[in-house]
KEDRENFI-573367 format. One line per 8 residues: for each residue x, y, z of C-alpha. Coordinates in steps of 0.05 Angstrom, whole numbers. Example, Ala and Ser with C-alpha at 12.3 -4.5 7.8 and 13.67 -1.06 7.14 Angstrom:
// KEDRENFI-573367
246 -90 156; 273 -21 143
//
This chain:
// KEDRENFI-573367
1281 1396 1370; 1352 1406 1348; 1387 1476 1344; 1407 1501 1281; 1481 1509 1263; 1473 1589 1268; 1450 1574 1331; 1500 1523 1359
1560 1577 1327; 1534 1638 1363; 1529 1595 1432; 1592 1567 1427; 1630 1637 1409; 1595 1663 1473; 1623 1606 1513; 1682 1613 1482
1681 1698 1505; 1655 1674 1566; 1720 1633 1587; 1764 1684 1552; 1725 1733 1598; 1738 1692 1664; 1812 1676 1642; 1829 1750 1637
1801 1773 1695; 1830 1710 1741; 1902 1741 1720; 1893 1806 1725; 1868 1796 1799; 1915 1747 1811; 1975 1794 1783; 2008 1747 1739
2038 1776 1679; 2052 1730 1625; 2091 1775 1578; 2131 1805 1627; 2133 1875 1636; 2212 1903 1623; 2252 1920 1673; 2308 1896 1731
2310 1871 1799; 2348 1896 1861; 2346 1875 1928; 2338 1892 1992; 2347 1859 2068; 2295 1871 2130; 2294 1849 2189; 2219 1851 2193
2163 1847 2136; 2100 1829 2176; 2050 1819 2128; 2085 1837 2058; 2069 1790 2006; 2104 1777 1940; 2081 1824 1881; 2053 1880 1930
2067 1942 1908; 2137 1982 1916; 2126 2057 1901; 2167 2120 1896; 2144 2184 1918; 2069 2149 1918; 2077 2127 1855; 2075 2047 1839
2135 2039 1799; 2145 1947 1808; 2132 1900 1853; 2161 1854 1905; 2185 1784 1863; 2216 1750 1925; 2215 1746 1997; 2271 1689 2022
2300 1677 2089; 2372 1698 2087; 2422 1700 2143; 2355 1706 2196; 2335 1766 2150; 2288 1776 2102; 2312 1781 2027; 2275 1816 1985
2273 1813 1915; 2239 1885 1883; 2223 1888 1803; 2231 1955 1775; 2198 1978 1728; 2249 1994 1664; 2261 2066 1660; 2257 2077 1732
2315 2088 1759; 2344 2079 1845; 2400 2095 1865; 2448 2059 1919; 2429 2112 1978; 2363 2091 1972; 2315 2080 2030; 2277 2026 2027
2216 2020 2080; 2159 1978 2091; 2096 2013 2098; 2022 2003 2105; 1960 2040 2067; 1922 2057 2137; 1927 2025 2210; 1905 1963 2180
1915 1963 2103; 1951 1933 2060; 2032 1932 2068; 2079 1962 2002; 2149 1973 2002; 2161 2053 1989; 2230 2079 1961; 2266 2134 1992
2308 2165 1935; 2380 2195 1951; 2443 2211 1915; 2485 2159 1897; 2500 2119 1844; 2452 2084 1802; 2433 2018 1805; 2421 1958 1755
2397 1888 1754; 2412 1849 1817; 2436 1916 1852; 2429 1924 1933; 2393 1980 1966; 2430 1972 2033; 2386 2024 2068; 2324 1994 2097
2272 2003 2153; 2233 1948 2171; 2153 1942 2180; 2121 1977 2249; 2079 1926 2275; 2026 1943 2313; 2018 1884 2351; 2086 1893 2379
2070 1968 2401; 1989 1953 2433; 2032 1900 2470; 2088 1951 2491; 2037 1994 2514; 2004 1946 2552; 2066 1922 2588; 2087 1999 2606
2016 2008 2632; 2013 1948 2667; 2076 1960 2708; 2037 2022 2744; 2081 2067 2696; 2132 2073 2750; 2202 2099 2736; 2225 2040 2780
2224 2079 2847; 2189 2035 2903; 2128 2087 2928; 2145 2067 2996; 2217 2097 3001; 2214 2167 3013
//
């Protein structure tokens, strides 16, 4: 038993809404953008950005306003390239900081506005503080407990 042509047309526009479907949604959760939002890059150095990834978030005043669109080692520092999105404007006594959404969350880069002068494409945000890493401060911890939290006095000596 063959399938009419009706038939074979309506299955094939499903499959054909189907992969559509599946296309969409594998960029959207991917983040690509294949028109290209507009706007302007600037960048930024750290000299730690445990667990950023390109095209997390970068938001002012807990807004999202781009996204990171480079990480390169640069001079043993992290280089960071940030896309702004256009009409959004920093300034060049920015902050930039890396944060995290929770003890364990994912990591963003959040602007700090100031005063100065605005910046354009390929412009520097000089001021930046780098990610806390909580491995670094259980392990801190650890060592100051382990060393009998002593100030470095013997207990013997009186």
């Amino acid at each position: 038993m063959y399938a009419t042509r009706t038939t074979q047309f309506i299955v094939g526009l499903f499959a054909i809404l189907g992969i559509a479907a599946l296309a969409f949604l594998s960029l959207r959760l991917g983040r690509i953008d294949l028109f290209g939002n507009p706007g302007y890059i600037v960048y930024a150095d750290f000299d730690n950005i445990a667990g950023l990834k390109n095209n997390d978030r970068v938001d002012i005043a807990g807004v999202p306003v781009g996204h990171v669109a480079s990480i390169v080692l640069k001079n043993d520092r992290a280089h960071l390239g940030l896309f702004i999105d256009d009409g959004v404007e920093v300034d060049s006594d920015a902050i930039a900081g890396i944060k995290s959404s929770g003890i364990i969350g994912d990591k963003y880069v959040a602007i700090q506005l100031g005063s100065g002068d605005i910046l354009h494409n390929d412009g520097y945000i000089r001021q930046t503080q780098s990610a806390f890493v909580l491995e670094d401060a259980i392990g801190g911890l650890i060592n100051s407990l382990g060393s009998g939290g002593s100030s470095g006095k013997n207990k013997d000596s009186k």
